[in-house]
C-alpha positions in Angstrom: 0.0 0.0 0.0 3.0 2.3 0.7 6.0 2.7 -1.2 8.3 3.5 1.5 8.4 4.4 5.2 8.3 8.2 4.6 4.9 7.7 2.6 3.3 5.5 5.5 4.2 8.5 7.8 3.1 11.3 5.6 -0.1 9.1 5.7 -0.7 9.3 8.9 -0.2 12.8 9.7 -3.1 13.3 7.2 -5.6 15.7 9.1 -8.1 14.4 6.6 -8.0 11.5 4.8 -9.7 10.3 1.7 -9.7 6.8 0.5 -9.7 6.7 -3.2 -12.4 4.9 -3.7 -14.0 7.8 -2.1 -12.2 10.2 -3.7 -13.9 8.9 -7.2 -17.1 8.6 -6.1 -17.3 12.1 -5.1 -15.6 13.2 -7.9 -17.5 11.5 -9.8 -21.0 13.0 -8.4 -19.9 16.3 -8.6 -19.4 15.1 -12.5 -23.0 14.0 -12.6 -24.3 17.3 -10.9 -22.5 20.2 -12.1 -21.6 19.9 -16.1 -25.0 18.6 -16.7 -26.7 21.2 -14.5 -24.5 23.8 -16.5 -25.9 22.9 -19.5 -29.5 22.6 -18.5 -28.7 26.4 -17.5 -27.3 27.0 -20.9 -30.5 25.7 -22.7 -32.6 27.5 -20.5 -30.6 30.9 -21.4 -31.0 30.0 -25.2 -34.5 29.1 -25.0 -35.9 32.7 -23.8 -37.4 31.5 -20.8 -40.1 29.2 -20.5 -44.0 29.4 -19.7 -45.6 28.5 -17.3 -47.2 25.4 -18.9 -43.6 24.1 -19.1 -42.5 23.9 -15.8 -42.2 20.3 -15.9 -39.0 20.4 -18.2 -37.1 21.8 -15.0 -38.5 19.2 -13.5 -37.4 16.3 -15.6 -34.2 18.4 -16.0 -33.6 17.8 -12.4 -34.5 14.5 -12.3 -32.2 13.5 -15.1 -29.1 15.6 -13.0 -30.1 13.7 -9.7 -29.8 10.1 -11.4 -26.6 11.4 -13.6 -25.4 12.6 -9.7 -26.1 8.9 -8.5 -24.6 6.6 -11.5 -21.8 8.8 -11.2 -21.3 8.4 -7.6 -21.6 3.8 -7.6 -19.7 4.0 -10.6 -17.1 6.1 -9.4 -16.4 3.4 -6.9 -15.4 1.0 -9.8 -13.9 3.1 -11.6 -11.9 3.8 -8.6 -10.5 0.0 -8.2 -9.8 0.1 -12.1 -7.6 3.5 -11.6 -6.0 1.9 -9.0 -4.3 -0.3 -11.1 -4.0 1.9 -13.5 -1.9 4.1 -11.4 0.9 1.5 -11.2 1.9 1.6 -15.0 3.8 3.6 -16.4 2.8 7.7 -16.6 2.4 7.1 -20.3 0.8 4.0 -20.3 -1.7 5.1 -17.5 -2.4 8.2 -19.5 -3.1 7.0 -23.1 -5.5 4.4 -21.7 -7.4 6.8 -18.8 -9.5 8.4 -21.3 -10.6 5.3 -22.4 -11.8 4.8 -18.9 -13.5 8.3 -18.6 -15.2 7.7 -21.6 -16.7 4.7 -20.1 -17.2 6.2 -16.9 -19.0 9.6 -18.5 -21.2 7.5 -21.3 -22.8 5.1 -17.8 -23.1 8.5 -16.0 -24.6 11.0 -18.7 -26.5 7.9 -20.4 -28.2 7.2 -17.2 -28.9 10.6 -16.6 -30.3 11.1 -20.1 -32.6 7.9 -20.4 -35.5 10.3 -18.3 -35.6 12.0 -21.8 -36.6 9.6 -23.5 -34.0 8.0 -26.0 -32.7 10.9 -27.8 -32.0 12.5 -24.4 -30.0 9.0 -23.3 -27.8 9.4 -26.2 -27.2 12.7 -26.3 -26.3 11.9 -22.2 -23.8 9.7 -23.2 -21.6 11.6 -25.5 -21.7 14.4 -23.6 -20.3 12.3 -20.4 -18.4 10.9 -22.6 -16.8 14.2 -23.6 -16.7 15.0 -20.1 -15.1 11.6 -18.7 -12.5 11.5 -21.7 -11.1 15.1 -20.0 -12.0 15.3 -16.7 -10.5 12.2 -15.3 -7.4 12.2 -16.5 -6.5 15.2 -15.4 -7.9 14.0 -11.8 -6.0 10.8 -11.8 -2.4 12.6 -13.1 -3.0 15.2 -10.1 -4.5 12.1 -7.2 -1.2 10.1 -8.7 0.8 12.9 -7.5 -0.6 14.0 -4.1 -2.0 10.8 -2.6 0.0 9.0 0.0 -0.9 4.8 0.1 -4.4 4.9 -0.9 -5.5 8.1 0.2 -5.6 11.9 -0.2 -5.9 14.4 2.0 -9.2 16.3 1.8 -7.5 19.9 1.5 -6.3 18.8 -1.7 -9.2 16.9 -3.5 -11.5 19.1 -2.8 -9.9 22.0 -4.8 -8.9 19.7 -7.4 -12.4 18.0 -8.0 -14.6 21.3 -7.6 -11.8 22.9 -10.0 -11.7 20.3 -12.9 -15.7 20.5 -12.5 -16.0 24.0 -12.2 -13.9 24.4 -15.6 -15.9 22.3 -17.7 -18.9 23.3 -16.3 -17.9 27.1 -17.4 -16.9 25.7 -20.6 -20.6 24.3 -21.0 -21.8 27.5 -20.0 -19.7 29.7 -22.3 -17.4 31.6 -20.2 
């Protein structure tokens, strides 16, 4: 679990600790709340509005974010254990092949998410996670590789990493 000595006592003096299979599943609900909830913002921007006989699109909206939120969260916790092996190839190997992963991870997530619209709305879920997933965790994974200690992070650095890689595709979805 550790390499060395030093990196079982840097472990302990975490303040903090997250494991990483809890580090990916709450990465990966914030994943499943905030990019899709950013674009459901966006299309409500570009739509003008709505009436008031459409008040149940925000509604299905929401439901579709809460199950994209949910997948996103179980799944994280496999994706998790396959990261972790992942994590002890080499930095190129792990890289080439972790978008591969995200892909996976996003179309599960987003697809989920999507299926409440109806078909079109599961595939259109999908490659959109997918997009996201293909980005997002690889960057997480190069930057968790690097500060974790054993099997865990400490909590004053995941959380401005995951709300950060979030955050940026989120605004990127939004159009800032």
């Amino acid at each position: 679990m550790f390499a060395d000595d030093k990196e079982r006592l840097e472990a302990e003096m975490m303040a903090r600790p997250i494991s990483s299979e809890k580090a990916y599943a709450y990465f990966g609900t914030m994943l499943g709340t905030f990019p899709p909830l950013a674009l459901f913002t966006r299309f409500m921007l570009d739509t003008n509005g709505f009436r008031g006989e459409e008040v149940w699109l925000v509604g299905v909206l929401a439901i579709a974010n809460v199950i994209s939120a949910i997948v996103g969260y179980f799944s994280g916790k496999t994706i998790s254990r396959m990261v972790s092996k992942l994590e002890k190839l080499p930095w190129t190997t792990m890289i080439l092949i972790l978008p591969f992963v995200g892909i996976l991870w996003g179309i599960l997530s987003g697809g989920a998410g999507g299926a409440v619209i109806f078909l079109i709305g599961a595939i259109f879920g999908a490659m959109l996670g997918a997009m996201v997933g293909s980005f997002a965790l690889p960057v997480f994974t190069i930057f968790h590789r690097l500060l974790k200690k054993g099997d865990q992070i400490e909590q004053k650095h995941f959380l401005p990493l995951a709300f950060g890689i979030t955050f940026i595709i989120s605004a990127f979805m939004l159009g800032l």
